[in-house]
C-alpha positions as CSV (number, residue, x, y, z in Angstrom):
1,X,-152.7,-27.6,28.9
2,X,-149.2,-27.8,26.4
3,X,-148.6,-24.1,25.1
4,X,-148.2,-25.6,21.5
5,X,-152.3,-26.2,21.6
6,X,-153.1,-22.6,22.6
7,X,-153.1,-20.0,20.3
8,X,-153.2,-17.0,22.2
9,X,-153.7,-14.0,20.1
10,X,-155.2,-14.8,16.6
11,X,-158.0,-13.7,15.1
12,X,-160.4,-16.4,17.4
13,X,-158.8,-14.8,20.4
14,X,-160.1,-11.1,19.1
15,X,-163.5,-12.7,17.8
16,X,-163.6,-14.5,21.3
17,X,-162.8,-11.0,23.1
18,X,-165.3,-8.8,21.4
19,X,-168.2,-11.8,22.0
20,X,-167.2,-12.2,25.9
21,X,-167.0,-8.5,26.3
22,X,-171.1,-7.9,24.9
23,X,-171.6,-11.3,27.3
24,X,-170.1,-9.2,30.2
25,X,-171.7,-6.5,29.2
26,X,-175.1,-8.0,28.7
27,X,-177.4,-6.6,31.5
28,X,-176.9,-3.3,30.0
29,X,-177.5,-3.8,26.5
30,X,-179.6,-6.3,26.0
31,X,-183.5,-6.4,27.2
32,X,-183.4,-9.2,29.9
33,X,-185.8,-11.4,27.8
34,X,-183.2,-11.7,24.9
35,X,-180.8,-13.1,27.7
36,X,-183.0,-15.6,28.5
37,X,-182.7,-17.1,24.8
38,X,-179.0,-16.5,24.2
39,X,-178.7,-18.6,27.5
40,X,-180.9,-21.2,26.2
41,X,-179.1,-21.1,22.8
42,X,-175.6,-21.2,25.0
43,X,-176.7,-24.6,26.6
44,X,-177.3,-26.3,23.3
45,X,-174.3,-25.4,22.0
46,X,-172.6,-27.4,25.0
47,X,-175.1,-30.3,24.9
48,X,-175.0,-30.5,21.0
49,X,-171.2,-29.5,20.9
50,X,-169.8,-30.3,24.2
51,X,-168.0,-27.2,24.7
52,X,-168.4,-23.0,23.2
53,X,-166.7,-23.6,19.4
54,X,-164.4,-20.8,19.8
55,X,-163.0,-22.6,23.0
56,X,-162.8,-25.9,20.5
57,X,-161.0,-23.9,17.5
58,X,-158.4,-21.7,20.5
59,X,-158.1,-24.5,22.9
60,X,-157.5,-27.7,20.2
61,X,-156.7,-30.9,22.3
62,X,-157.3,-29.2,25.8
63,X,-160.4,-29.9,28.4
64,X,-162.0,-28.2,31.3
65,X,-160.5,-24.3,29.8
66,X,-162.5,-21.6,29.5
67,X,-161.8,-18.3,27.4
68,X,-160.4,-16.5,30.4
69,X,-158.3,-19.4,32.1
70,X,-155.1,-19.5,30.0
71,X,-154.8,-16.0,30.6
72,X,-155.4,-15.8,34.1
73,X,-152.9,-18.3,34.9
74,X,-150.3,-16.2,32.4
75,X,-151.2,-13.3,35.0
76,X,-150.0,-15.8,37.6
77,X,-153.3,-17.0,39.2
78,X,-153.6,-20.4,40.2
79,X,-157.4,-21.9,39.7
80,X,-158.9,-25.3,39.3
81,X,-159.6,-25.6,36.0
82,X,-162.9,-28.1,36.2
83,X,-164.3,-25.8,39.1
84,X,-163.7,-22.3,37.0
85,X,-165.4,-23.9,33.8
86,X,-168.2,-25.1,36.0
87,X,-168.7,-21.4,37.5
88,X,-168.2,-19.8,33.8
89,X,-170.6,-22.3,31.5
90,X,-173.4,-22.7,34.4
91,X,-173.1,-20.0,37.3
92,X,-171.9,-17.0,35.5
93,X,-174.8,-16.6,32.5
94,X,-177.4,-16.7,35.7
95,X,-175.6,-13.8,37.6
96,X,-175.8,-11.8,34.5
97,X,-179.2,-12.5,34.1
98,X,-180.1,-11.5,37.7
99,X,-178.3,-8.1,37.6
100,X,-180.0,-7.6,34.2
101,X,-183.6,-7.8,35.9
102,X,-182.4,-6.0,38.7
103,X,-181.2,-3.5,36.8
104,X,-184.3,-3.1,34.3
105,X,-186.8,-4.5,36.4
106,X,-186.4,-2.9,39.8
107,X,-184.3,-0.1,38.9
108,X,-186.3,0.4,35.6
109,X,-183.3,1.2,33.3
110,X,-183.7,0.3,29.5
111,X,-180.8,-1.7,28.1
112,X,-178.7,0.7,25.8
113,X,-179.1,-1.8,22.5
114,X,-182.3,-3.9,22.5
C-alpha cells in the first residue's frame, strides 16, 4: 500500500467514520431485521462493485484494505491484510447480527433508532 494512494483524513475518511461507527454501533440501534437487509445490501455492493465504494474512492490503486487497516498499522499493528478484510467484509457483519438478537431477542431490549 504507497502512502501517496491513501488519503487519510478527507472528507471520505469522516463520511467513512460516521458510517463504520452506526455499523459498530448497529445491535443497539437498529431492530435486528433491518440488519439483516443492510447485510444483504452490503454483499451486493461487493459482488456488483468488488469492494465498499468508500474503500475504492480512500484506498485508489490498493487491494485487500479495509477502512480500519491503514490506521491500525499507523498505530503500529502488524496484520495480514487479505485475512483482516476476510474477517471485516464476511465475519464481522454476522457477529453484529448475533449480538443484535441476543441483545433484543433474549435480553428483550428495543434498539434506540428503529
Amino acid at each position: 500500500m504507497k502512502k501517496k494512494d491513501i488519503k487519510y483524513f478527507g472528507f471520505v475518511f469522516w463520511l467513512h467514520l460516521i458510517l463504520i461507527s452506526f455499523a459498530y454501533l448497529s445491535p443497539f440501534l437498529f431492530n435486528w431485521g433491518i440488519m439483516i437487509i443492510i447485510i444483504i445490501i452490503l454483499f451486493i455492493q461487493y459482488s456488483l462493485v468488488g469492494s465498499c465504494i468508500l474503500n475504492k474512492i480512500q484506498f485508489s490503486g490498493t487491494k485487500d484494505v479495509t477502512f480500519l487497516y491503514p490506521y491500525l498499522m499507523i498505530l503500529g499493528l502488524k496484520l495480514n491484510p487479505h485475512k483482516f478484510k476476510i474477517f471485516i467484509r464476511y465475519y464481522l457483519p454476522f457477529v453484529l447480527l448475533f449480538i443484535a438478537i441476543i441483545w433484543q431477542v433474549v435480553l428483550n431490549k428495543s434498539p434506540l433508532l428503529f
